[in-house]
VOGU-3710 file (C-alpha; in Angstrom, 3 decimals, decimal comma):
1> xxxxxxxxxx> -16,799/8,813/10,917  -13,680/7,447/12,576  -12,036/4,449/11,595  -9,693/2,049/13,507  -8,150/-1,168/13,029  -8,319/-4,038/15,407  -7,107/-7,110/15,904  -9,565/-10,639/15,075  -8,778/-11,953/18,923  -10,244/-8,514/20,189
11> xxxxxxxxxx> -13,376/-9,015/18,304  -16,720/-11,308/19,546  -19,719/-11,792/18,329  -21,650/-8,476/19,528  -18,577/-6,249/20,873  -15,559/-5,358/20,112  -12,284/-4,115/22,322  -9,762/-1,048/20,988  -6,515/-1,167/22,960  -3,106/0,181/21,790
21> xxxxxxxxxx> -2,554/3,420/20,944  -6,088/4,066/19,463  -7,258/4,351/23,348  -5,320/7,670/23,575  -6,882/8,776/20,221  -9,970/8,372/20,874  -10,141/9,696/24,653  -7,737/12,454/24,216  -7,871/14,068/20,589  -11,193/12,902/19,213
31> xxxxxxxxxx> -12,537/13,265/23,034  -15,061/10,624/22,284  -17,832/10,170/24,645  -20,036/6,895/25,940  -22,640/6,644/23,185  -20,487/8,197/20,246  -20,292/5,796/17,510  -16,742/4,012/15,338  -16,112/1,871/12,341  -14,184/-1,034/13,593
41> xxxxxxxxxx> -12,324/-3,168/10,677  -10,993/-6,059/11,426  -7,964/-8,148/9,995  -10,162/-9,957/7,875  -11,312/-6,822/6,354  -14,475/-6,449/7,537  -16,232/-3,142/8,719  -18,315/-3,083/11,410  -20,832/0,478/12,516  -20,311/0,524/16,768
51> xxxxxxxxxx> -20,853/2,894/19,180  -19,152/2,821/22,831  -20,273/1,289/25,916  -17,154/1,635/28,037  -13,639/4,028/28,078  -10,838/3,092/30,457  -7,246/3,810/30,501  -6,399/0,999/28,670  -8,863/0,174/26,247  -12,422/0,934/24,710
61> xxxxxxxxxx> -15,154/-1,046/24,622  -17,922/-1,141/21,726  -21,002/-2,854/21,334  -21,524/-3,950/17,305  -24,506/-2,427/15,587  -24,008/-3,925/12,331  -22,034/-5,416/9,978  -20,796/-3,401/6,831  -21,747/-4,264/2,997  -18,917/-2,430/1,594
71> xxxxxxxxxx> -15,283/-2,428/0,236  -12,897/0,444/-0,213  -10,365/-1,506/-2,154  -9,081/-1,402/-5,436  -10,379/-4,919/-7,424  -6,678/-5,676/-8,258  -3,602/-6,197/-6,034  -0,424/-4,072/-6,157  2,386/-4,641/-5,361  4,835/-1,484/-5,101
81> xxxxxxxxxx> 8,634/-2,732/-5,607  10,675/0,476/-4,388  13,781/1,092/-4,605  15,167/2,450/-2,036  15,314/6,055/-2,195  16,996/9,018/0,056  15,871/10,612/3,086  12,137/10,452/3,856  10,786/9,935/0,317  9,837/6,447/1,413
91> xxxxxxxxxx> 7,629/7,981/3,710  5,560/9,925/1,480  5,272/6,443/-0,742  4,063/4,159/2,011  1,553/7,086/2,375  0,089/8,157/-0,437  0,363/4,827/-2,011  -1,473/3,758/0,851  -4,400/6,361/0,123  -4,478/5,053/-3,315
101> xxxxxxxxxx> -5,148/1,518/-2,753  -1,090/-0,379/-2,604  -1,902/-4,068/-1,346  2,035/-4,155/-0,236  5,179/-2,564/-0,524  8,437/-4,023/-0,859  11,724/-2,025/-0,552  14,538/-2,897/-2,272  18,644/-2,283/-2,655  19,080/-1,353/-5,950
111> xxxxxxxxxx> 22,199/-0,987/-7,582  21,722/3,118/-7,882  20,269/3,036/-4,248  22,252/5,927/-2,219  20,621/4,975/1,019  21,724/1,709/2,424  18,830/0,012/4,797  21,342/-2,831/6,314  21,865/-1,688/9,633  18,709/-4,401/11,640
121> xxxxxxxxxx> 18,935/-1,845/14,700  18,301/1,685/12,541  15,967/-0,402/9,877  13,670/-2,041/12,791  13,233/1,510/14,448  12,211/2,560/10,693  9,888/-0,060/10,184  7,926/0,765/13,625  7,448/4,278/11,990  6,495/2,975/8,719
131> xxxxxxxxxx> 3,976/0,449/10,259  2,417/3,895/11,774  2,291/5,505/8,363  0,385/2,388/6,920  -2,192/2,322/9,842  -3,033/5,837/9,646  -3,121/6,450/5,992  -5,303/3,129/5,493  -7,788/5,165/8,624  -7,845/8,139/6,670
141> xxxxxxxxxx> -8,861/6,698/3,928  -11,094/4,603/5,190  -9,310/1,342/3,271  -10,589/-2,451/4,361  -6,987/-3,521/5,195  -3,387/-1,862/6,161  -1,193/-2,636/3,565  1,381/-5,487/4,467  5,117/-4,188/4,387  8,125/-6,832/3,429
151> xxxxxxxxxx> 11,128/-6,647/4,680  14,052/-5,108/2,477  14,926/-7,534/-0,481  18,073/-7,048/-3,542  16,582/-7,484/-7,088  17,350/-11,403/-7,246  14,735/-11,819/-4,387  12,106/-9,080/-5,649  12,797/-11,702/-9,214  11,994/-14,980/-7,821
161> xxxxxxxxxx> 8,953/-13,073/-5,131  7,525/-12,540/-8,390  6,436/-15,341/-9,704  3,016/-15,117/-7,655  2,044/-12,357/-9,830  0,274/-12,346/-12,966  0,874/-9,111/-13,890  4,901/-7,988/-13,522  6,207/-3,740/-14,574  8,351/-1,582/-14,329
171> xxxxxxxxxx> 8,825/2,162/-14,336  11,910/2,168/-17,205  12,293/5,811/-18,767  15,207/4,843/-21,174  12,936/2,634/-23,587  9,941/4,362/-22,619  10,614/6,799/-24,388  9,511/5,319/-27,514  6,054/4,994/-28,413  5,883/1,085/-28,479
181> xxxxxxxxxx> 6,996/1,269/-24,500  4,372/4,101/-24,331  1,203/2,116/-25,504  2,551/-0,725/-22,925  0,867/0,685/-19,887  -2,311/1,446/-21,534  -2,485/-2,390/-23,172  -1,823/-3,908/-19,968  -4,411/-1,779/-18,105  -6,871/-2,714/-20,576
191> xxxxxxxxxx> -6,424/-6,092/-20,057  -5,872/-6,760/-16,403  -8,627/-8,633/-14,983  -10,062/-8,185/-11,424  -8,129/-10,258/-8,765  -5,262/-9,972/-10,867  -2,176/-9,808/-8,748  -0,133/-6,768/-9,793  3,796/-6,508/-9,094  5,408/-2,573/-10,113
201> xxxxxxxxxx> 9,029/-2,443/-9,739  10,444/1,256/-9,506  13,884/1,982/-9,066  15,110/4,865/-6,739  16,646/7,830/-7,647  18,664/7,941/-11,092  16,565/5,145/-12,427  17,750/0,988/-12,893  21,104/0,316/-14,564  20,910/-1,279/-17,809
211> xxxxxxxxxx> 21,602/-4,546/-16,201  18,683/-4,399/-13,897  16,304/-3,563/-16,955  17,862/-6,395/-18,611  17,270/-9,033/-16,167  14,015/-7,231/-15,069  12,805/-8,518/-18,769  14,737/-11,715/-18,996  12,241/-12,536/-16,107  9,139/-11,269/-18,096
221> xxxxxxxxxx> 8,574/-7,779/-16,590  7,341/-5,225/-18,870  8,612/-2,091/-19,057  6,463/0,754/-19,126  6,527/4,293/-19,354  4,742/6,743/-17,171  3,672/9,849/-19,005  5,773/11,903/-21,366  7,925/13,676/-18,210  10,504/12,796/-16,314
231> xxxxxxxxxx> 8,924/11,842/-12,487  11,036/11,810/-9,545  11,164/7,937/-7,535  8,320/9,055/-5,083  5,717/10,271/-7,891  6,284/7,414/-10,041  4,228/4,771/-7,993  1,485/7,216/-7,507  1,281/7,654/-11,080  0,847/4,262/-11,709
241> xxxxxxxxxx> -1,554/3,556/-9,017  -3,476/6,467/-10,160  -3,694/5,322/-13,472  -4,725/1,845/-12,100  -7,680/2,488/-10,344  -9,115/5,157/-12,729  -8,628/2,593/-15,559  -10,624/-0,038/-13,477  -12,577/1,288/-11,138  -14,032/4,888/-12,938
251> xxxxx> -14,047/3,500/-16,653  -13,912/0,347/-16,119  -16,125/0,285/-12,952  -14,840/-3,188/-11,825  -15,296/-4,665/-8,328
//
């Protein structure tokens, strides 16, 4: 069944009212009729089963059937830390992270970053299509929430953001190549607890500099290592997030 996201204001206590963008979906490629029946979700995260009462040009009305009992998210937050890679990559991260339960994403300018996001004008029209990418991966895959999106940080800031988490990695191939780095990820999986707030820092391409690793563990991150192969900047946080949720929500079974 569909899925779209709405905003609190739009909701009441028996209907609920899509505008935006969503009005042209609906009406002109799902060619949804009076009757047909949504999942709302709202910014608190709550689904909601409707059906529609009303279609206009500029928004849809639904009347609530009932309230939802379920949640599609992962028991842990994560945080991806990206650094900033080339081309589109980021694109394919926002998205398939998305799919795979990312609370947030945070881009950052690393020191091996080619790309360089400090032009407000060309970043702003980036971050309208990467708010798209969030909404419609989150819809597709039915998530609670849309992942939240910061705006681009350098490693100082991504050091001291950290210090809400409980839970700080990162992606470092040079010492994970050793098997003490390797059993890193699977010790800290086995121990995260649910609600544990999860911050993974992955460089872009050609890795972090020595310096970065250094001050990444100076400031208690732990380096892990993410399987025996080398993975290019845009696999590595699907990896991870991979590994996350089969860890605690298929063995585990956490909630």
């Amino acid at each position: 069944m569909q899925r779209y996201f709405v905003s609190q204001e739009n909701v009441t206590e028996n209907s609920i009212r899509i505008i935006g963008d969503d009005v042209h979906h609906i009406q002109r490629v799902m060619r949804a009729q009076v009757g047909e029946k949504l999942i709302c979700v709202s910014d608190n995260g709550r689904a909601a089963l409707t059906y529609i009462i009303k279609l206009s040009d500029d928004y849809v009305d639904v009347e609530i059937e009932k309230w939802l009992e379920e949640s599609n998210e992962l028991p842990v937050s994560v945080t991806i830390a990206q650094g900033i890679p080339k081309g589109d990559k980021f694109d394919l991260i926002l998205q398939k992270g998305t799919e795979l339960g990312a609370d947030a994403f945070i881009p950052f300018q690393a020191e091996r970053s080619v790309a360089l996001w400090n032009d407000e004008k060309k970043y702003h029209k980036k971050v309208k299509r990467f708010q798209k990418i969030l909404k419609e991966a989150s819809e597709q895959s039915h998530r609670n929430r849309i992942p939240s999106l910061h705006s681009v940080m350098n490693l100082k800031q991504i050091l001291d953001e950290a210090s809400a988490y409980t839970v700080k990695l990162f992606a470092y191939e040079e010492e994970a190549k050793t098997e003490k780095m390797s059993s890193n990820l699977v010790n800290t999986l086995q121990n995260i607890l649910s609600h544990d707030k999860i911050i993974l820092c992955i460089g872009p391409e050609g890795g972090f500099s020595i310096k970065e690793a250094d001050q990444l563990r100076e400031n208690g991150f732990i380096p892990i290592r993410l399987g025996k192969r080398i993975l290019r900047t845009e696999t590595a946080a699907l990896y991870a997030l991979s590994s996350i949720s089969y860890q605690l929500e298929e063995l585990r079974c956490l909630t």
